[in-house]
C-alpha positions, 0 to 999 in steps of 0.5 A: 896933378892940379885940380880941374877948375869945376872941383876947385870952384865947387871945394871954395863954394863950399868952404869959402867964408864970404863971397870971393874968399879963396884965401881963408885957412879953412878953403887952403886947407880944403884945397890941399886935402883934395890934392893931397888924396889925388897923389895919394891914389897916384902913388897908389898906381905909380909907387916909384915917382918919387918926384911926386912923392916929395910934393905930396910930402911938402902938401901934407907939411903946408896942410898940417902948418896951416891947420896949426895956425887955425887951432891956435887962432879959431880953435871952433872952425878947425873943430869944424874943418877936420870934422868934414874933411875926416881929418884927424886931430893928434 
């Protein structure tokens, strides 16, 4: 279930701190919530493929660990983050 590389591109454009960064919490973040909401629909259709259910399960826990680290270091840019990926914040 990996992203085609045109929506890969287009969500590190658009998240990307500098030109070239792909590996800013905020573009991994971004990443994963766009893999995160593919499997989601999948399992929506295919509700016994529990392999991918246990990788949707560990995306949400690496998503949810890094935007942990980023309200501790830049608590604005994850303001920002959850605001335009409609993410919320406990």
């Amino acid at each position: 279930m990996a992203l085609d590389s045109a929506k890969k591109a287009e969500i590190i454009a658009k998240f990307a701190k500098k030109s070239g960064d792909t590996g800013s919490t905020e573009v991994q973040v971004a990443l994963l919530s766009a893999r995160i909401s593919e499997l989601t629909e999948h399992l929506k259709i295919y509700k016994k493929d529990f392999s991918s259910r246990l990788g949707l399960l560990k995306l949400v826990g690496q998503r949810k660990r890094l935007l942990s680290y980023l309200k501790r270091k830049d608590h604005n840019s994850y303001i920002k983050l959850i605001n335009e990926l409609k993410l919320r914040d406990k």
